[in-house]
Structures are given as C-alpha cells and as structure tokens.
ROGU-296428 format. One line per field, with one value per residue (C-alpha): residue in three letters; residue number from 1; x, z, y. Coordinates in Angstrom, 1 decimal, padded with zeros to 4 digits. Each point is the difference from the previous one (the first is absolute). Layout:
BEGIN
residuo	(ALA;...)
num	(NUM;...)
xx	(X;...)
zz	(Z;...)
yy	(Y;...)
This chain:
BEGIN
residuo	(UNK;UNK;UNK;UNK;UNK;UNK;UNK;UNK;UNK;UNK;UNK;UNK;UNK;UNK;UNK;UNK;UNK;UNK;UNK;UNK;UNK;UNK;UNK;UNK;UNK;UNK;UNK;UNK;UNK;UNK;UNK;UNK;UNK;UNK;UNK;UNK;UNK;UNK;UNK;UNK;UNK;UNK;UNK;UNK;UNK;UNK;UNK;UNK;UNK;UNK;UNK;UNK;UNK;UNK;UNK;UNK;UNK;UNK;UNK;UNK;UNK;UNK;UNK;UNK;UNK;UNK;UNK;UNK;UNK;UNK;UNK;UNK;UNK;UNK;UNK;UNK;UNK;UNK;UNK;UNK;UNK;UNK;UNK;UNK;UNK;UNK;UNK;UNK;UNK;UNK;UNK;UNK;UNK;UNK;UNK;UNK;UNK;UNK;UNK;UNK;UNK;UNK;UNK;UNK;UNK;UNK;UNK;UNK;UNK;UNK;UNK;UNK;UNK;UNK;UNK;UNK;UNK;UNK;UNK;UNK;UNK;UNK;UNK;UNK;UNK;UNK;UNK;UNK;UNK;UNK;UNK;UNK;UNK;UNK;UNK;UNK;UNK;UNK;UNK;UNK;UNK;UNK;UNK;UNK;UNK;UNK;UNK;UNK;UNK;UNK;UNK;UNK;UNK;UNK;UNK;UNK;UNK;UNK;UNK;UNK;UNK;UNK;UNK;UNK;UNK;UNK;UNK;UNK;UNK;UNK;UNK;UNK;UNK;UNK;UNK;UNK;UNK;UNK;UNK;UNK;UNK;UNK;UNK;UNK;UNK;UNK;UNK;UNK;UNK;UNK;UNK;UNK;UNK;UNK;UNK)
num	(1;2;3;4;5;6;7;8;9;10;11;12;13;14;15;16;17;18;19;20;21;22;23;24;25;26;27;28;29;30;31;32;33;34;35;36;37;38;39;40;41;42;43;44;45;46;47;48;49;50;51;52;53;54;55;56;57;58;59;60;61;62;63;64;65;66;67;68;69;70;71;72;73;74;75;76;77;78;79;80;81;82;83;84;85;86;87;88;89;90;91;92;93;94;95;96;97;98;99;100;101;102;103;104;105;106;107;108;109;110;111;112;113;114;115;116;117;118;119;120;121;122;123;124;125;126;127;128;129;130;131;132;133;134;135;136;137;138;139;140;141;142;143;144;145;146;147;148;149;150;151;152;153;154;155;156;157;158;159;160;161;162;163;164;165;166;167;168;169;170;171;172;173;174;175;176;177;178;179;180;181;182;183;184;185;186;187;188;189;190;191;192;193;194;195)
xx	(-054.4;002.1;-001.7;003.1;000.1;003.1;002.2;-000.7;001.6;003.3;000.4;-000.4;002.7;002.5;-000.5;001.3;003.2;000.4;000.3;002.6;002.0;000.1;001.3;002.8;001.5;002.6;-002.9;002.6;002.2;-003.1;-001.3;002.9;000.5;-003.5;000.1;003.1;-001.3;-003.6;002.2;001.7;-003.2;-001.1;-004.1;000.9;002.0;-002.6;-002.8;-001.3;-001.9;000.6;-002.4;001.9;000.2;001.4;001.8;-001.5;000.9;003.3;-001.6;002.6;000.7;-000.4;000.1;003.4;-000.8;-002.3;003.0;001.8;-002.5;-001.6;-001.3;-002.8;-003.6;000.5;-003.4;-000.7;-003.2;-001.6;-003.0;-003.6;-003.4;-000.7;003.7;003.2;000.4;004.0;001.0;003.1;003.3;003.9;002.4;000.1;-004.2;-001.5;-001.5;-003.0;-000.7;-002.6;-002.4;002.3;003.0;001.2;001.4;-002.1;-000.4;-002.2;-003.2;000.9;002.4;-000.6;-002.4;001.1;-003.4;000.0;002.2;001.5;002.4;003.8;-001.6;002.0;-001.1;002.5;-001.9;001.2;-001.3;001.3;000.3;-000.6;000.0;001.7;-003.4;000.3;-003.1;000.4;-000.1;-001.0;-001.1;-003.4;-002.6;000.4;000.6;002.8;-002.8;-002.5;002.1;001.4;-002.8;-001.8;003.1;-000.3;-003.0;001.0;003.1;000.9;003.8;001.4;002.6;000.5;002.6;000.3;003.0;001.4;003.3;000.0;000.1;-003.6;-001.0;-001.5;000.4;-003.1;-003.1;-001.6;-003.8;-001.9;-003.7;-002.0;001.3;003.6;001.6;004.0;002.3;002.0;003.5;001.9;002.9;002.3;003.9;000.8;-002.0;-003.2;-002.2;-002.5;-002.9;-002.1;-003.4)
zz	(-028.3;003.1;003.2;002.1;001.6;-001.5;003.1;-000.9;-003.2;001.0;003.2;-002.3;-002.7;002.8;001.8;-003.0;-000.3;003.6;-000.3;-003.1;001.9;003.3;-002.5;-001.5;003.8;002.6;002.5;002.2;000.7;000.2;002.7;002.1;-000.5;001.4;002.7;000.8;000.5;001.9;002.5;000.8;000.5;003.0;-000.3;-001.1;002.8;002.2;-001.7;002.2;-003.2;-003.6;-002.7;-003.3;-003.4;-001.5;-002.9;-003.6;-003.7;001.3;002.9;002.4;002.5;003.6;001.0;002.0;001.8;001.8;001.3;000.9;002.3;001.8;003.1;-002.2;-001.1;-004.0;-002.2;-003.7;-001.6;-001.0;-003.1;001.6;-002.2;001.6;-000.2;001.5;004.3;001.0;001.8;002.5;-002.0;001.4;-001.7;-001.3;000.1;-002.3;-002.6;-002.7;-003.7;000.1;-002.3;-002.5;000.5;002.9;003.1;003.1;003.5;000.6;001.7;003.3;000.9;002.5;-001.1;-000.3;001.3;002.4;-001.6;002.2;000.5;-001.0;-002.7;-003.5;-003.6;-002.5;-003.0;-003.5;-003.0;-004.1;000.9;002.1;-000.2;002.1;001.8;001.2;-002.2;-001.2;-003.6;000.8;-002.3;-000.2;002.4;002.8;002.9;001.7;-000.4;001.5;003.2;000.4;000.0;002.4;001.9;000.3;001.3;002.7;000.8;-001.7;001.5;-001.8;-001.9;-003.5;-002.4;-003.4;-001.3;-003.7;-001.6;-000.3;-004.2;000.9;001.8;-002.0;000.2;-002.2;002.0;-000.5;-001.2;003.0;001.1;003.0;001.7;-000.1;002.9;000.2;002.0;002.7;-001.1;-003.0;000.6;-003.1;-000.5;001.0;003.4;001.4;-001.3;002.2;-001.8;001.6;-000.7)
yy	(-021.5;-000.9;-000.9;000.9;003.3;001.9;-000.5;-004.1;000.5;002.0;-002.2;-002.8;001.3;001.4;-003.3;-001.8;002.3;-000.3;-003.5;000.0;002.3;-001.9;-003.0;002.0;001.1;-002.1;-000.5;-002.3;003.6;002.0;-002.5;-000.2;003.9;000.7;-002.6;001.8;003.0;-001.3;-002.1;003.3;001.5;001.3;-000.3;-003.5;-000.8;000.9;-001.6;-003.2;-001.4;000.2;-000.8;-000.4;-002.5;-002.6;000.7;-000.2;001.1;001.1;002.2;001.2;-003.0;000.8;-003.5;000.3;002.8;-003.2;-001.6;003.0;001.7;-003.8;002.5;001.5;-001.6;-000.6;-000.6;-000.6;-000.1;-002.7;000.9;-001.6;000.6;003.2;001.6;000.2;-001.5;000.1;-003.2;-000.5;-001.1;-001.2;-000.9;-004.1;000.0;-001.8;002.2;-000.4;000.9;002.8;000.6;002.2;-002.7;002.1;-001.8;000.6;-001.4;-002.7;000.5;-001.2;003.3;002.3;002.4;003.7;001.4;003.2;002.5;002.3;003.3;-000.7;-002.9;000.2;-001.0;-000.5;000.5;-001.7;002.3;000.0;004.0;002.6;003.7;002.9;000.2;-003.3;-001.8;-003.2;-002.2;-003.0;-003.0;001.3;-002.6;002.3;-002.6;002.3;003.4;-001.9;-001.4;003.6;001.9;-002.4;-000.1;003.9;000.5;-002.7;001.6;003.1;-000.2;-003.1;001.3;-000.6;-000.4;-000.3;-002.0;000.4;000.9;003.8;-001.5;-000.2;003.1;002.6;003.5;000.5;-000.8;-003.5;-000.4;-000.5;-000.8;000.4;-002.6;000.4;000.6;001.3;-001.6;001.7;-000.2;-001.7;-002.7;000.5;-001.0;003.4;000.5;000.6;002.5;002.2;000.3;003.1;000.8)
C-alpha cells in the first residue's frame, strides 16, 4: 500500500517522461527562440526586477537575457535549510554549487527581499499546463517562495517558461498548494493564462 497521495504518483511518472522528453529536444534553439520572444516583450521590458534560474537538466537558458537588459535588478535563488531566498546576480559573478549541483550566487549578494508591483519570476518547471500550473521536481521550494511571495505582494507577475513540447493541453495533477502562473513563455510567444 502506497503512502503517496495519487497526484504523488502521476506527478512522479509524468515527471519522469517530462524529463526524457526535455533530453530528446534542441534546448539551445528553444532557448534562444524564447529569449527572443521575452526580450521583445513588453511586461518584460518594463519590469525593474527579474527573479529567474540558472539553467539545469537542459532547462531553457535565460542567462543572456542578463547581459542584454544590464538596467534591470536580476536574482537567482540560492536553496537555504528552510527553502528557496533569490540573491542579486550580473554577469562574470562568481557563482556556487548548490545543494542539487546547481550553480547559485554566493551568500554575500544583495538580497531580493521586498517584493513589489512590476517584480517578474521566471519560473523553470519539467511542464506546465494550459492553466498555467507547474511540474516541478517534486521538494516544493518554488511553491513555497510563491505562495509566501503572494500573500506579500499579490501583483508580482509570474511566468512559467517551457517549450510548448511541454505544455499540456490535458490538465496536470494538482494539490492544494499549487498555484498557476500568470502567463507561459514558449518558442512561439507569450501565453495569457486567465483565470
């Protein structure tokens, strides 16, 4: 008898596919394609500070868009014991091996700390859906920033970033404390996603 919850054991299963799929794509187009299309943006060109990640198991890599907008406020997150904090990042920083072997700022950047209206997260995720929820990897750091993030500021704007491969038209499992992201970044555009 399984201890998971049912959702557990499909997110687990469709994480898995996600993941052989993601391997089997050309992730360097994809990435330039989508940066392409969020540097011609207009929300992101008005955004004053961006949240976003470092690239990892050929997740789309945002990392240029860095260099190509130097007026904004950049952050990644950095994984402490009690979950996800996003720490100020330019290009040629010195960067650390996390916890899970992804790079991350060291702990003496600028602290991203009082989110505010116009604020972006570029959310990594092994899927999404048309609704706008999220597969992640399954330890919940990115639920748990977001959903404290919200009720500190319910107008930072989120965005999910995936190749369209990797959106779902069929619903994805979700629990209680899944929250859907604003809009979808995909090689073909941005995607509204309305409640």
């Amino acid at each position: 008898m399984s201890l998971l919850p049912p959702s557990s054991e499909i997110k687990t299963k469709l994480r898995q596919q996600a993941l052989e799929t993601r391997l089997r794509l050309p992730v360097a187009d994809l990435s330039r394609d989508i940066r392409e299309k969020l540097a011609d943006w207009p929300l992101l060109l008005a955004a004053k500070r961006v949240l976003f990640y470092h690239p990892f198991r050929q997740e789309v890599d945002l990392m240029p868009l860095v260099g190509q907008f130097s007026d904004k406020s950049w952050f990644l997150p950095r994984t402490t014991n009690e979950g996800l904090v996003f720490l100020g990042y330019s290009p040629g920083q010195v960067m650390e091996s996390g916890r899970y072997g992804i790079l991350e700022p060291s702990e003496s950047a600028a602290l991203y700390e009082k989110p505010d209206v116009g604020d972006m997260i570029l959310l990594p995720g092994l899927g999404f859906d048309r609704d706008g929820y999220r597969l992640g990897y399954g330890k919940g750091y990115y639920d748990r920033f977001v959903a404290t993030l919200r009720k500190r500021q319910a107008s930072v704007l989120l965005v999910g970033i995936s190749p369209s491969t990797l959106i779902s038209t069929d619903p994805l499992p979700r629990d209680d404390w899944d929250l859907p992201v604003d809009w979808l970044a995909c090689e073909h555009g941005l995607i509204s996603v309305a409640p």
